[in-house]
C-alpha positions as CSV (number, residue, x, y, z in Angstrom):
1,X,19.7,-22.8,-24.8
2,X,17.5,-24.0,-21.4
3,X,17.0,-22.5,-18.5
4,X,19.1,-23.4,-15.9
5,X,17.8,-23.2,-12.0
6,X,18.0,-25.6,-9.6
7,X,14.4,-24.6,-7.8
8,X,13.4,-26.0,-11.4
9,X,9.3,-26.6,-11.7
10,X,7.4,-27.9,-14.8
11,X,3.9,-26.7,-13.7
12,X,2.6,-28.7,-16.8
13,X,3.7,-32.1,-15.5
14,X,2.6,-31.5,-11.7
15,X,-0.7,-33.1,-10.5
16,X,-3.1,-31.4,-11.7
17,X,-5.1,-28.4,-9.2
18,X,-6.8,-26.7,-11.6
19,X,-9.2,-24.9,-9.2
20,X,-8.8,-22.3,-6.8
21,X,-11.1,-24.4,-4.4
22,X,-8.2,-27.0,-4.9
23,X,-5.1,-24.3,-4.5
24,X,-7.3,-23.5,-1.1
25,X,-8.3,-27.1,0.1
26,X,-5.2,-27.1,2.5
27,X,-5.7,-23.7,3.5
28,X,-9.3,-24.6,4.8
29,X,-8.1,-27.3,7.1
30,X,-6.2,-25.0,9.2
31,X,-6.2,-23.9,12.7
32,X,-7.6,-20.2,12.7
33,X,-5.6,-19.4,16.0
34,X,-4.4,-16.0,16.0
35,X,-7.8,-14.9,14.1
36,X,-7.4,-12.1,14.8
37,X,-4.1,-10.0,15.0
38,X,-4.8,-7.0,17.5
39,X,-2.9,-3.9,17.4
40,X,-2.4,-2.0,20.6
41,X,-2.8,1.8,20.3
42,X,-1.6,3.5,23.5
43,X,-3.5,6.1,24.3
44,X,-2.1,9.6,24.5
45,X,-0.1,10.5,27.4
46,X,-0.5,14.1,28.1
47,X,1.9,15.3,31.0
48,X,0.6,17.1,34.0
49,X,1.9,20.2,32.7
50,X,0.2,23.5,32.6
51,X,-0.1,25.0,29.4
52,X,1.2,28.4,29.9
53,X,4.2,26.7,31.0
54,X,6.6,28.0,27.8
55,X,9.2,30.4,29.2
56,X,11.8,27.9,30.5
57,X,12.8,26.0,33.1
58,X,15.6,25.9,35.7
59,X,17.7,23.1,34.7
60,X,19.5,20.9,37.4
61,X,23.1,22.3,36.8
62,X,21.9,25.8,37.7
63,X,21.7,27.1,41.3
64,X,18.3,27.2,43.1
65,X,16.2,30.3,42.8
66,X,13.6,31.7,45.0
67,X,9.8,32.2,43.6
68,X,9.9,36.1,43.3
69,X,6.1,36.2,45.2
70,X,6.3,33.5,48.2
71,X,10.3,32.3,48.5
72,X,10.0,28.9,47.6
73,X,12.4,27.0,45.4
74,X,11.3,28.4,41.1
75,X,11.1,26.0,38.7
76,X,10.8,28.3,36.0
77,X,9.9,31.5,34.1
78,X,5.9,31.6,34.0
79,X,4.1,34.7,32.4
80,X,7.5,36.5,32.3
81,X,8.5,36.0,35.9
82,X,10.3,33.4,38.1
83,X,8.0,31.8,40.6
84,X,7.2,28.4,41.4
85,X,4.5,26.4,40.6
86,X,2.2,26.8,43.3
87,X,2.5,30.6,42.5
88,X,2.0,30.2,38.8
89,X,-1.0,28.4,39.1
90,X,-2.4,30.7,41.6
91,X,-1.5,33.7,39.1
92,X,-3.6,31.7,36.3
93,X,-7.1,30.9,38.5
94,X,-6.8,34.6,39.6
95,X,-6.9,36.1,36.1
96,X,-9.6,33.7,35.3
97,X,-12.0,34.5,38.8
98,X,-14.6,36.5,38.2
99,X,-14.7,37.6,41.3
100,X,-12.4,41.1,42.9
101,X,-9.9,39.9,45.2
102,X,-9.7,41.8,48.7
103,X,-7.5,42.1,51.8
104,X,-8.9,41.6,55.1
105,X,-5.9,43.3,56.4
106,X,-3.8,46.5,55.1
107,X,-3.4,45.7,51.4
108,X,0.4,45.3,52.6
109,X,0.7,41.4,53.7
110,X,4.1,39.6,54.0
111,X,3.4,36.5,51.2
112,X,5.8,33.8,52.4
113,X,5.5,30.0,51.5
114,X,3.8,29.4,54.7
115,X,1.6,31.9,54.7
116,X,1.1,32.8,51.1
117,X,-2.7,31.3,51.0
118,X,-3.7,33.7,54.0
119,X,-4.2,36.5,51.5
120,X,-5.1,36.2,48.5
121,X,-5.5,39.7,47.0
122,X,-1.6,40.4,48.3
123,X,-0.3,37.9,47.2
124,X,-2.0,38.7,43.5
125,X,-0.4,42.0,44.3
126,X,2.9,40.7,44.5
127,X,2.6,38.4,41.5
128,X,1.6,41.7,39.3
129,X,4.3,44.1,41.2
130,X,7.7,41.0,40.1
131,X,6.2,41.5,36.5
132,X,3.5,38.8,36.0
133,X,1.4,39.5,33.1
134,X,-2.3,38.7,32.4
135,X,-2.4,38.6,29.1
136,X,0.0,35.6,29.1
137,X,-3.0,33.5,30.2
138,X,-4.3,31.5,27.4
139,X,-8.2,31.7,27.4
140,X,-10.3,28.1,28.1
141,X,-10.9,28.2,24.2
142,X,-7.0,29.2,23.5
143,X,-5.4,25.8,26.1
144,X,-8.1,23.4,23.9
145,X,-6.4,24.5,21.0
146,X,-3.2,23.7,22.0
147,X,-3.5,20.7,23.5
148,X,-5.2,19.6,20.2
149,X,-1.8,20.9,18.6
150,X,0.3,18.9,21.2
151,X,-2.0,15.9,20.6
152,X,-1.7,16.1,17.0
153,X,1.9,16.5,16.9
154,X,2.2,13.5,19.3
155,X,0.0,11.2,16.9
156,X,1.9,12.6,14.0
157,X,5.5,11.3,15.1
158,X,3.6,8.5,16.4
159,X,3.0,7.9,13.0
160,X,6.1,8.0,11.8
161,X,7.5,5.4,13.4
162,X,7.2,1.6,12.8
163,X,5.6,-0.2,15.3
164,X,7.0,-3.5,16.0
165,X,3.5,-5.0,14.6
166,X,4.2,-3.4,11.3
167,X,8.2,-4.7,10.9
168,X,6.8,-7.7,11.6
169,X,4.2,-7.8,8.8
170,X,6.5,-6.1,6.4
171,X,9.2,-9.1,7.1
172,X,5.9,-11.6,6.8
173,X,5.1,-10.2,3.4
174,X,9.1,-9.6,1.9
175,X,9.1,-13.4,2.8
176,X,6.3,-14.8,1.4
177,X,6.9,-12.7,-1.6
178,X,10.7,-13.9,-1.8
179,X,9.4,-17.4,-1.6
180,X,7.0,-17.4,-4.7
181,X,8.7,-14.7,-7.1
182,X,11.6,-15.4,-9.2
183,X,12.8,-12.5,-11.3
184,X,14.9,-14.9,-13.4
185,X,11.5,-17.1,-14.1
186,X,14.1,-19.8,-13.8
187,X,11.0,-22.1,-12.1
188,X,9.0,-21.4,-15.4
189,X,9.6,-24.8,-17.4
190,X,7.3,-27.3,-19.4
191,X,5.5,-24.3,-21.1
192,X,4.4,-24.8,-24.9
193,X,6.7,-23.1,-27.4
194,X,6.6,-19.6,-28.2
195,X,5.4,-18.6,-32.2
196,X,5.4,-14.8,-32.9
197,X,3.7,-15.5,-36.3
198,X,-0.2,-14.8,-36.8
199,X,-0.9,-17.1,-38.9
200,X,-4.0,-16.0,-41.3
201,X,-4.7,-15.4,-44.3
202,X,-1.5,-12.7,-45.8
203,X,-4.5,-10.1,-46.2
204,X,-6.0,-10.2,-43.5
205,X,-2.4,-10.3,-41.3
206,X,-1.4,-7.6,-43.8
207,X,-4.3,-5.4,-42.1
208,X,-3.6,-6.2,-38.7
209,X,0.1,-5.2,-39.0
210,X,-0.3,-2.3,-41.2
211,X,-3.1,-0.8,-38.7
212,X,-0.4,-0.8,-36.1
213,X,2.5,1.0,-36.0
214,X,3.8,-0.6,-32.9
215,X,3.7,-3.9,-35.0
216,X,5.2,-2.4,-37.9
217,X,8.5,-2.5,-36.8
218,X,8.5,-6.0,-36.1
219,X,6.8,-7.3,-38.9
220,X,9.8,-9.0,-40.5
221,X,11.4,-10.1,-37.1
222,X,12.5,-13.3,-37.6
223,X,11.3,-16.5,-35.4
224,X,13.4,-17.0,-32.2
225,X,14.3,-19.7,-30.3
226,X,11.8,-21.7,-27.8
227,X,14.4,-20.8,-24.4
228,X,16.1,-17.4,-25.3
229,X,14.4,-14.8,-27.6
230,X,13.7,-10.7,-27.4
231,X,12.1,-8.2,-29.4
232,X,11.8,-4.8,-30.1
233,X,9.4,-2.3,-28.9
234,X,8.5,1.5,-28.9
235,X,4.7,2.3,-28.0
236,X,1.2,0.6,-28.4
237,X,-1.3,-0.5,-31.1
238,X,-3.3,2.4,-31.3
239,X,-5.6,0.9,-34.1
240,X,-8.8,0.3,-31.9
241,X,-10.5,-1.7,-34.7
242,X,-8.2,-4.5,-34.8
243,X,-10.1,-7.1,-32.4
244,X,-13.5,-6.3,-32.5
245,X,-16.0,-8.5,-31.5
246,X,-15.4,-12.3,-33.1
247,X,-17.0,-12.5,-36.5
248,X,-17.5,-15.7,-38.4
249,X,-14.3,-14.3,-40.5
250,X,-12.3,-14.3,-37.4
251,X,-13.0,-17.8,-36.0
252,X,-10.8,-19.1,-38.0
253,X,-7.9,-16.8,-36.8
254,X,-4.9,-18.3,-34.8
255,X,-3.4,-16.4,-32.1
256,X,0.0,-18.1,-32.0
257,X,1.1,-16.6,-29.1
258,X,-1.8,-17.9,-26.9
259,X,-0.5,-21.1,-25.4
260,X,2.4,-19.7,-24.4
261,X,0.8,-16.9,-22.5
262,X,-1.9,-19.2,-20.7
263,X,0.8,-20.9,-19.8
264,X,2.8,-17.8,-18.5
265,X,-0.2,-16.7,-16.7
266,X,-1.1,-19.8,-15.4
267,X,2.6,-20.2,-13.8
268,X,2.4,-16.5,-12.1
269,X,-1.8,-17.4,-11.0
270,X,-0.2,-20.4,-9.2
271,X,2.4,-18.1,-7.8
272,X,0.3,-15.4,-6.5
273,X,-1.6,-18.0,-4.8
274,X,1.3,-19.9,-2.8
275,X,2.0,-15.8,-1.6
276,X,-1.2,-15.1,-0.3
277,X,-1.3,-18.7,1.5
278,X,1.6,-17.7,3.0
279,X,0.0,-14.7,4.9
280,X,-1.4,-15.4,8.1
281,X,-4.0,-13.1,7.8
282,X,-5.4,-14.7,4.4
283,X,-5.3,-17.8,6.2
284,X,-8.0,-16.4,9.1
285,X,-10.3,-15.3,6.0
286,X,-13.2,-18.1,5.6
287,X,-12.6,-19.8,2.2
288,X,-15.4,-18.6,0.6
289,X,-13.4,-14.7,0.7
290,X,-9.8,-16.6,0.1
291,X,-12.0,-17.6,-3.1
292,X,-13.2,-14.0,-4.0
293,X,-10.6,-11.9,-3.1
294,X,-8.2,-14.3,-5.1
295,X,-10.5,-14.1,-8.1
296,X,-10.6,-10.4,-8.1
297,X,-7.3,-9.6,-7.1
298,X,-5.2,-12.1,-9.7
299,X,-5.1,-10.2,-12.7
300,X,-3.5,-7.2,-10.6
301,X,-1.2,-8.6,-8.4
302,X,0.1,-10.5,-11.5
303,X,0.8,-7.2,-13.2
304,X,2.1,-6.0,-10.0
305,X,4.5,-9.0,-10.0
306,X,5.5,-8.5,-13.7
307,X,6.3,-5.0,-13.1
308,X,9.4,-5.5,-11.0
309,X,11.2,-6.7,-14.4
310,X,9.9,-3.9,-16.0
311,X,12.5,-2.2,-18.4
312,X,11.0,1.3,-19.0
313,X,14.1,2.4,-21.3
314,X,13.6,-0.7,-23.8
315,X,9.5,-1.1,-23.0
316,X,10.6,-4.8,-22.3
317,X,9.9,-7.3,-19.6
318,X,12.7,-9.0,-18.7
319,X,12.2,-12.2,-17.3
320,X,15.6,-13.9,-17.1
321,X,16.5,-15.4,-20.7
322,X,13.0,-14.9,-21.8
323,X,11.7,-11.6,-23.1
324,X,8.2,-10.3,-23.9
325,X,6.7,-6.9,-25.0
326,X,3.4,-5.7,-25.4
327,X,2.9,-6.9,-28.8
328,X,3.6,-10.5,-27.8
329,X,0.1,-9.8,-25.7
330,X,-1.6,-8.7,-28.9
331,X,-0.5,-11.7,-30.6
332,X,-2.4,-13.6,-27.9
333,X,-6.0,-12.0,-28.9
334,X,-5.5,-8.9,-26.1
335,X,-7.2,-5.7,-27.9
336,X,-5.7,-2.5,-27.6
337,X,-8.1,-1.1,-25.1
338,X,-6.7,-3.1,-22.3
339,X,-3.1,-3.0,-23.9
340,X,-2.8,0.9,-23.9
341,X,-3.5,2.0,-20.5
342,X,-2.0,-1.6,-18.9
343,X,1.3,-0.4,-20.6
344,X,1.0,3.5,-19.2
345,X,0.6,1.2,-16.2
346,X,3.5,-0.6,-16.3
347,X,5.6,2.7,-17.3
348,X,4.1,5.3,-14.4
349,X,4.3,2.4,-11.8
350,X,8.0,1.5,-12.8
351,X,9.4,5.2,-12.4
352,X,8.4,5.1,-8.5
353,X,11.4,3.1,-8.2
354,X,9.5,0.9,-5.6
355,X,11.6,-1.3,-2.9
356,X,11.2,-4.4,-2.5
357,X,9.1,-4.1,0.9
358,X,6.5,-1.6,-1.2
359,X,5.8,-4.1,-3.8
360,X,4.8,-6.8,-1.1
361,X,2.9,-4.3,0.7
362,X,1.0,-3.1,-2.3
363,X,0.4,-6.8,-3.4
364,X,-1.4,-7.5,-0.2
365,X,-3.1,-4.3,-0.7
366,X,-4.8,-5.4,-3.8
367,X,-5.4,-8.4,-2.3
368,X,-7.4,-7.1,0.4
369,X,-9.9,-5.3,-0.9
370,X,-13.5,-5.9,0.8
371,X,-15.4,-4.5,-2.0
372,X,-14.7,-7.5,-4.4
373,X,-17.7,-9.4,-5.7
374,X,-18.7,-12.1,-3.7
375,X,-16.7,-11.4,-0.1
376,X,-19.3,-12.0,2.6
377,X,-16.9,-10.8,5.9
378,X,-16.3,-6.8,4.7
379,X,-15.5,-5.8,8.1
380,X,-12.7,-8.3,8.2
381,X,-11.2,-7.7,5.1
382,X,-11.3,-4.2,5.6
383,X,-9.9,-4.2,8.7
384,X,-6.8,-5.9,7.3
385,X,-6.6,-3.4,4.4
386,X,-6.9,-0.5,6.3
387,X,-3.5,-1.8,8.4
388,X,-1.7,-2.8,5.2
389,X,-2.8,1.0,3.6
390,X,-1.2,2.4,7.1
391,X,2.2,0.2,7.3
392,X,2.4,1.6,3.8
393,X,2.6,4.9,4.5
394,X,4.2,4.7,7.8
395,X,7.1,2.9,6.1
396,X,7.4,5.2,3.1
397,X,7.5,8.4,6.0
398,X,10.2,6.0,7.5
399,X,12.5,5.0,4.9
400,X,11.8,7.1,2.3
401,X,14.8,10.3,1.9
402,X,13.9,11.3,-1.1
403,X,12.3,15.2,-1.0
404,X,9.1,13.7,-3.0
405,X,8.2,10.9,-0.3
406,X,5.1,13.0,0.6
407,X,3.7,12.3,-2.7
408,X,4.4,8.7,-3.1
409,X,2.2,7.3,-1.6
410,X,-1.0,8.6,-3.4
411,X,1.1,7.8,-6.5
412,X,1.0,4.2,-5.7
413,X,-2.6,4.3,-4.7
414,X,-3.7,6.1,-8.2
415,X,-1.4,3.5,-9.7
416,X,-3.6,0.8,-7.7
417,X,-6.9,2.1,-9.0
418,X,-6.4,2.7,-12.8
419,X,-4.9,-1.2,-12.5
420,X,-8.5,-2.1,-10.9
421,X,-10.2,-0.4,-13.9
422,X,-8.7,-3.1,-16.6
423,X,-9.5,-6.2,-14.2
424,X,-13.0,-6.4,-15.9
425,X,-11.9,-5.5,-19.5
426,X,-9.5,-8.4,-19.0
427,X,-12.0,-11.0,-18.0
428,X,-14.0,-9.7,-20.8
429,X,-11.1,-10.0,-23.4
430,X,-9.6,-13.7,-22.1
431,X,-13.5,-14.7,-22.4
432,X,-13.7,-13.7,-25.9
433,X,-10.9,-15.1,-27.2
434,X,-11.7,-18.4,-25.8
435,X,-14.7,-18.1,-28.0
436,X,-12.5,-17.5,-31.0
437,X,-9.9,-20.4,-29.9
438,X,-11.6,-22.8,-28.0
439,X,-9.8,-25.1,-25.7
440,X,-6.4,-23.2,-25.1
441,X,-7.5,-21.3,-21.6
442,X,-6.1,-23.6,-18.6
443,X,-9.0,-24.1,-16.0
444,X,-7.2,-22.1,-13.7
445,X,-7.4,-18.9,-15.5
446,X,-11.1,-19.9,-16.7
447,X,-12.0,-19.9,-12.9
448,X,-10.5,-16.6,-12.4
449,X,-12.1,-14.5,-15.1
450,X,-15.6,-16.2,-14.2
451,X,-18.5,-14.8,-12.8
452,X,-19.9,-18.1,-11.2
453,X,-20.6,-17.4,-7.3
454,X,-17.7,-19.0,-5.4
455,X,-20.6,-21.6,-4.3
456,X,-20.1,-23.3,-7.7
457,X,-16.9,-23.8,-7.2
């Protein structure tokens, strides 16, 4: 049985890029135009209202009422009276004046609206005598706080609705992500064959099974075929001592399913790659960054990748014909100290039931990041992250029904962050068991678990 797809591409028999200063070459060579993608924030538009002004208005459909102090045409209810404006605002600076107000006349003026600023103390009058109230007047300290209130309720819708910027760097990233991801794997071809066995001596393999129950069920599973092949799986090695350090006992112990993984890894390295070329914004990054932030980011955004065929019910990863489980790692030479928590990994993330639009946006998340080791332009980097982080949440408050929305996004984010924890313990493990089997690491991968400056590259 072969995989069938007509996209077909044997990575193996391609000229060779082993480098990510290689993978990058053509990205170096382009035009920076549009360096820098600026987002427009409006500022706040607060109407020229008054605060006070909560009671009601007259709407157009109803007949024109008179101002119950002066006569002219009301526009409303203010401080539980109908009066116009000019009378409402009067009412407001009078409560606030310091001063006594005082007729030069009799105390008994006529207020009309031609006349109504001759005297102010009658007309003040008037405005108590139709029911105007004082204590309806908000303080100086009382109208800050609510136009704070209005302001934050303004940003806050604001913020739940996707700007045209953001639906256009969502559809950028969906794209580039449909382009260079292929759930079926059908573009996976060439790779070296696929051997569960550890071959060692029977003791020694004896100890290694024994010490792990996750292994134990499988240990008479039978070999499969090179195109089509599953297996079963329940949990994780728990045994800790399995891998230690490589001893001169070790050295000559085969980890079958090696090639086949480098080879698996080196296919999705390429991938992640061709997807972050394909974002403008990685492509304004100088290539020394493209270099670092690639380096750092791989490991995750391959795990990320790997996720979406997931299978939490079988603990599976379904990729097409092909499928692996976590013991097909340990048969590589991965220890369980990565394999544990990568697997609660794989599990918590997969129960978010993330769309398609969240898994590109958290990909270029982890990309992103301007605290990886070697980026020189943090500013920039962070810049970009902090607009990815935002179109994240903005589009979960946006498309998001579910009653738990609210609490999906700092899901994803702890998700993100215990995934950053194993990138180091992953570097550490592919390094060691290239000291154990030499010479079955691909370049590629080599580069990315390195700690050589991006310089050397």
């Amino acid at each position: 049985m072969t995989l069938v797809g007509s996209a077909r591409r044997d990575f193996r028999t391609e000229p060779a890029v082993n480098t990510l200063s290689q993978h990058l070459e053509s990205t170096a060579r382009m035009t920076r135009k549009d360096a820098s993608m600026q987002t427009d924030f409006e500022e706040l538009n607060m109407q020229n209202e008054d605060d006070e002004d909560e009671d009601g208005k007259v709407t157009e459909d109803e007949e024109p009422k008179a101002c119950g102090v002066c006569g002219d045409l009301a526009k409303g209810y203010h401080f539980n009276a109908l009066t116009c404006e000019g009378c409402k605002g009067f009412f407001r600076r009078a409560i606030k004046r310091s001063s006594e107000l005082q007729c030069p006349f009799l105390n008994n003026c006529i207020i009309t609206k031609s006349n109504r600023r001759s005297c102010q103390a009658c007309r003040f009058q008037k405005c108590q005598a139709i029911g105007m109230r004082k204590e309806m007047v908000m303080s100086e300290e009382e109208v800050l706080q609510r136009r704070t209130r209005i302001r934050r309720r303004k940003m806050h819708l604001a913020s739940e609705q996707i700007s045209l910027q953001q639906e256009q760097l969502i559809q950028d990233l969906v794209r580039g992500h449909r382009n260079t991801f292929d759930s079926g794997f059908s573009r996976f071809t060439g790779f070296r064959p696929m051997d569960r066995d550890l071959l060692e001596d029977h003791e020694h393999e004896s100890h290694l099974v024994t010490s792990c129950p996750f292994f134990g069920q499988s240990k008479s599973e039978p070999a499969a075929p090179t195109h089509s092949f599953s297996c079963s799986s329940s949990g994780l090695c728990e045994s800790s001592e399995t891998l230690e350090d490589p001893t001169s006992e070790e050295k000559g112990f085969i980890f079958t399913f090696l090639p086949h993984l480098v080879d698996l890894s080196t296919y999705m390295i390429q991938d992640v790659i061709r997807f972050s070329k394909s974002l403008q914004d990685f492509r304004t990054v100088i290539i020394e960054d493209q270099i670092s932030l690639l380096k750092g980011a791989a490991f995750e955004m391959m795990q990320i990748r790997f996720n979406i065929v997931f299978d939490t019910a079988t603990n599976q990863w379904k990729c097409g014909s092909i499928i692996y489980c976590i013991h097909d790692a340990f048969r590589a030479g991965f220890q369980p100290f990565l394999l544990d928590p990568l697997f609660k990994f794989h599990h918590t993330l997969r129960k978010l039931d993330l769309q398609e639009e969240e898994y590109a946006l958290i990909q270029a998340l982890s990309l992103f990041s301007p605290d990886r080791p070697g980026v020189q332009e943090h500013q920039v980097i962070d810049k970009i992250h902090e607009k990815l982080a935002l179109a994240l949440k903005t589009w979960i408050d946006c498309k998001r029904t579910d009653p738990g929305k609210h609490l999906l996004y700092p899901k994803i984010i702890a998700c993100l962050t215990e995934l950053r924890s194993m990138t180091e313990e992953y570097s550490k493990q592919i390094l060691q068991i290239q000291d154990i089997q030499p010479d079955t690491i691909s370049p590629l991968l080599m580069e990315v678990v390195s700690k050589n400056p991006c310089n050397d590259f």
